[in-house]
N, C-alpha and C positions, 0 to 999 in steps of 0.2 A: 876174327871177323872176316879174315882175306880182303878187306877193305879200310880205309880210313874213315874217322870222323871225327868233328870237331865244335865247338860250343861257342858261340858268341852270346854274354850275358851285360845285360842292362844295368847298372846300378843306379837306384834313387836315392837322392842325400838328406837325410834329415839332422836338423838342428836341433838343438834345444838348450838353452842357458844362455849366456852374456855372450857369445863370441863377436870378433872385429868384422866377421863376413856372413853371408847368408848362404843358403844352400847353392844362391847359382854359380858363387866361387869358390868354393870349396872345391868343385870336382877339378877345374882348371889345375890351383894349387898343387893337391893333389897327384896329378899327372906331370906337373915341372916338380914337382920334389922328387919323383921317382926317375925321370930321367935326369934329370940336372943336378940334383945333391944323390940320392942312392946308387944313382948309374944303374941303372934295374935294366938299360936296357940302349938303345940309337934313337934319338927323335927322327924324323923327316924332315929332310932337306929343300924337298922340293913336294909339288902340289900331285896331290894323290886322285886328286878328284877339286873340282868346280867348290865341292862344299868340306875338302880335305885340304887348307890352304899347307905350308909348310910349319912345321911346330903343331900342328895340330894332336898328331900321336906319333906314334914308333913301335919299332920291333921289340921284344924282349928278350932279355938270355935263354931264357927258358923255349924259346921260339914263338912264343903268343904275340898277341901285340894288345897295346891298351890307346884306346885316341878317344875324342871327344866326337858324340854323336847327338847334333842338335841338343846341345846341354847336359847332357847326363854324360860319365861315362861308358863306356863300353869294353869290355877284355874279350877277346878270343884266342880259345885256347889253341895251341900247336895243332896239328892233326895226330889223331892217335888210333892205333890199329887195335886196340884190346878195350871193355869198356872201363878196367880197371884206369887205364891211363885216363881216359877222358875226364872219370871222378876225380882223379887226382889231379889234374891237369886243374879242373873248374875250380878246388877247393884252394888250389895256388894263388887262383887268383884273389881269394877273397883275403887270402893269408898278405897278398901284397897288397891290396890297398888300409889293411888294417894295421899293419907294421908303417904304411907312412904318416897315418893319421897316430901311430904313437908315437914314430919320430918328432911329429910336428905340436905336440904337447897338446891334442882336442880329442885324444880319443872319448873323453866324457860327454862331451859336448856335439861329436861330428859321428854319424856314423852313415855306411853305405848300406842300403838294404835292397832287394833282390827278389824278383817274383813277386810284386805286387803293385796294387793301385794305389793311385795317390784321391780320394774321397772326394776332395772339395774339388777339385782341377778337370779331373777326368783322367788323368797322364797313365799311361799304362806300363809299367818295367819287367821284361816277362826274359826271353833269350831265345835263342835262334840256334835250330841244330844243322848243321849241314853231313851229307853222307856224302860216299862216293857210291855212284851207280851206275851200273854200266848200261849205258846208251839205247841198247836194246831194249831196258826195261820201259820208256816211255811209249813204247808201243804193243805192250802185251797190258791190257787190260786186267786181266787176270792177278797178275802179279801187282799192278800200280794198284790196283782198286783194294786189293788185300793191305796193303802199307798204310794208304790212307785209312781206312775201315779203324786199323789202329790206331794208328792217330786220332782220330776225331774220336773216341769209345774209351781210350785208357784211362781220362782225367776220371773214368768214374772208380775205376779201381786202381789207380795208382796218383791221385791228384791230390792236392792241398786242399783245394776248394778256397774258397773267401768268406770272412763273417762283413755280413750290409751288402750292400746298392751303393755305384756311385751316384753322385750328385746330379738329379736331374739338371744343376746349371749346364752340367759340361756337355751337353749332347744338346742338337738341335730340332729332337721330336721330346717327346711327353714318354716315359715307362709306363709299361703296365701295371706294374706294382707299386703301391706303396713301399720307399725304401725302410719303415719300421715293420713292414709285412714280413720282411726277407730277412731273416737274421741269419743265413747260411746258404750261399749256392754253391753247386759240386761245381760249376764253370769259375774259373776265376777272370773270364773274357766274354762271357756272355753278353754281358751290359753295352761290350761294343762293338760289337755286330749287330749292324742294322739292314744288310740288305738279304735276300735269300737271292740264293742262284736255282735260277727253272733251268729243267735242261728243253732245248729247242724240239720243240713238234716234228714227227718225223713226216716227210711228204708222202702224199698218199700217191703220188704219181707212181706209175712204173715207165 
């Protein structure tokens, strides 16, 4: 690719059966087992950020890091220059958080899941791709407007899509649809985005 790139992904925790914790400890758990009993990796020492106190997440061996992000956790993969790495890279990480939840005897009961919404809440778990771009490109129109073009147009030929509607609770306007109306959209973020960008009127002055 002659450039890097790299995957920060979301994971949402669902329960199910008798466990001693609910899903909002589980991800914590989770993240001290891996650096504290598996050594997977260096916790943080000190404060990363205002909302990164220290303990909060760490580096990994593998170079990624995993820390908590407003409750859930989150992994980002190493930067990788091929996109073979980056698959491989994401798929590492699911293989560690699933190897601690078998450590930790709940793999039946605890699982992390990955690109989607949570129905009753609203919550959304999707991930974050970052590239390298070289600096020039936010000023060539041409080129940025082509990148985004894709982006915004792939989910209909390369997306998962969602079966339903969230939860009218979770939003603070009214849907247009009936959520039994909808039994499949190709967006899987449609539902939250509510605002539209106008581009600005251009003046007629000369």
């Amino acid at each position: 690719m002659n450039r890097v790139a790299g995957i920060e992904t979301e994971y949402g925790c669902l329960v199910t059966g008798d466990t001693a914790h609910g899903p909002e400890a589980w991800p914590v758990r989770v993240k001290n087992h891996l650096f504290k009993k598996a050594r997977a990796g260096v916790i943080d020492l000190h404060y990363r950020d205002y909302e990164e106190p220290p303990g909060n997440g760490g580096f990994l061996l593998n170079g990624g890091r995993l820390y908590m992000d407003m409750g859930h956790l989150e992994y980002a993969s190493p930067e990788s220059r091929t996109v073979r790495d980056a698959v491989a890279y994401e798929i590492a990480g699911d293989h560690l958080l699933q190897s601690a939840l078998d450590a930790l005897g709940v793999s039946e009961e605890v699982a992390f899941i990955k690109n989607n919404i949570d129905h009753h809440t609203g919550a959304t778990f999707g991930c974050h791709e970052n590239y390298l771009m070289k600096r020039e490109l936010q000023f060539s129109p041409r080129l940025l407007g082509t990148l985004l073009s894709f982006l915004a147009t792939r989910q209909l030929f390369t997306g998962a899509g969602r079966v339903g509607q969230a939860s009218p609770l979770a939003f603070d306007f009214e849907p247009d649809n009936d959520p039994a109306a909808v039994p499949f959209r190709l967006s899987q973020r449609a539902d939250h985005i509510v605002k539209t960008a106008r581009r600005p009127k251009r003046s007629s002055a000369t």
